[in-house]
Steps between C-alpha positions, in 0.01 A plus 500: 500500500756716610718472130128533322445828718854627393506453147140598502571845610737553164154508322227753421237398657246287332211771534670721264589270285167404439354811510726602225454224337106482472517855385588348181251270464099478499315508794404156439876363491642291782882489540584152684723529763812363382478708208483839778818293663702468149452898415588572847804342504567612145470860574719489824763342280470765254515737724799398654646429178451885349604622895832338539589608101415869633694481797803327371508871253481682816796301674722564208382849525521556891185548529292354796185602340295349213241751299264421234765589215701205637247239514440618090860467420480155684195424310701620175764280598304222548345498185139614593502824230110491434451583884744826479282706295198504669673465856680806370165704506368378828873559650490861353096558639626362815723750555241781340292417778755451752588890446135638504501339849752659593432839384 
């Protein structure tokens, strides 16, 4: 239980997941749960994946710090170029309404 509890907490938990993943679907779908499981773990890999490429460019950089630009170069890197663009414009809004706040 206690290695189940552990790894478990390396996950998003599987509310999300599901919630994000009906939103795709018909309000008659059903998502099984192993299928909620696999995208969960999925996910937290990916995330991982796309975080550690970012922060090994901020090592070499001595930087302690990863921003959004980073995690789109690691994306770049990594070979995922159709999610730049359009993570590009939601970075760039992000910030727009970061400032507004702000102000």
């Amino acid at each position: 239980m206690n290695q189940e509890k552990s790894t478990d907490e390396h996950y998003l938990p599987v509310a999300n997941i599901s919630r994000i993943m009906k939103n795709g679907l018909g309000s008659n779908a059903k998502i099984a749960k192993e299928a909620k499981e696999i995208v969960r773990e999925c996910v937290s890999e990916f995330i991982s994946f796309i975080t550690s490429e970012a922060c090994e460019k901020c090592q070499n950089e001595k930087r302690k710090t990863i921003n959004g630009d980073d995690i789109l170069q690691a994306m770049q890197t990594l070979g995922f170029d159709n999610y730049i663009e359009p993570l590009s414009i939601y970075l760039s809004s992000y910030r727009e309404a970061a400032v507004s706040v702000i102000i």
